[in-house]
C-alpha positions, 0 to 999 in steps of 0.5 A: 851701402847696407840695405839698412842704411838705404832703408833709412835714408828713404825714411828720412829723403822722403819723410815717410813717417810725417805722411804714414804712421807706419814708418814711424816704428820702423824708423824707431827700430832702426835708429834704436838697432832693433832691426837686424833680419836683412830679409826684413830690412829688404821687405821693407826697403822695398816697400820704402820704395814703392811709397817713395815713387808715389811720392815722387809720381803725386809731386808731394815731395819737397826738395827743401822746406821753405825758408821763413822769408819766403813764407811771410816776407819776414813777418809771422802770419796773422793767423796761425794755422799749422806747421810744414811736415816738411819742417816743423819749426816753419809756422803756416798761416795766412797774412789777412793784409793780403786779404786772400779771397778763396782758400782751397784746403785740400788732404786725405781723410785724418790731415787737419782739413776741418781743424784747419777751417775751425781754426780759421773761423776762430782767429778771424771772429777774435780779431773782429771782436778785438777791432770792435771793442 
């Protein structure tokens, strides 16, 4: 298998460029064939690598994005938060009939932690003034 090939395969196995912009013009060049240098290609499959093993060292990775079943028990979620960056078409929220009790958001700086509590404030004082009125 060409190192090219391999490249991609790590990009895509482990959705590299959903968790570092870097991988997304790389990506870009290889589905668009502007990368032709092997020694380049093998610097960077290198580099895929590495980021692979943190990925697989801090258990970030997902085998498969869950199915919508398994998130909500066939229902959408009361309160839209976001989306899986494993699956972008899986909406994530909260079910406020299971009324959870603590909410842990954890992330590295620039994930949406503080978008995602905004969010969670704003759709839970809507649905107080909904039952209200």
């Amino acid at each position: 298998m060409s190192v090219l090939r391999q490249l991609a395969n790590l990009i895509n196995n482990y959705n590299l460029e959903a968790r570092d912009p870097y991988w997304v013009n790389i990506r870009m060049m290889l589905e668009f064939g502007r990368l032709r240098d092997d020694r380049f290609a093998e610097m960077l499959f290198f580099q895929a690598r590495e980021a692979a093993e943190r990925i697989k060292d801090k258990g970030l990775f997902l085998a498969r994005p869950p199915k919508q079943e398994e998130l909500y028990r066939g229902k959408e979620p009361d309160i839209e938060i976001g989306s899986l960056i494993e699956g972008e078409q899986f909406r994530l929220g909260l079910d406020l009939e299971e009324r959870p009790r603590n909410i842990l958001i954890t992330g590295s700086a620039g994930f949406g932690k503080s978008t995602a509590i905004r969010k969670i404030c704003e759709k839970v004082n809507e649905r107080n003034n909904d039952e209200f009125k």
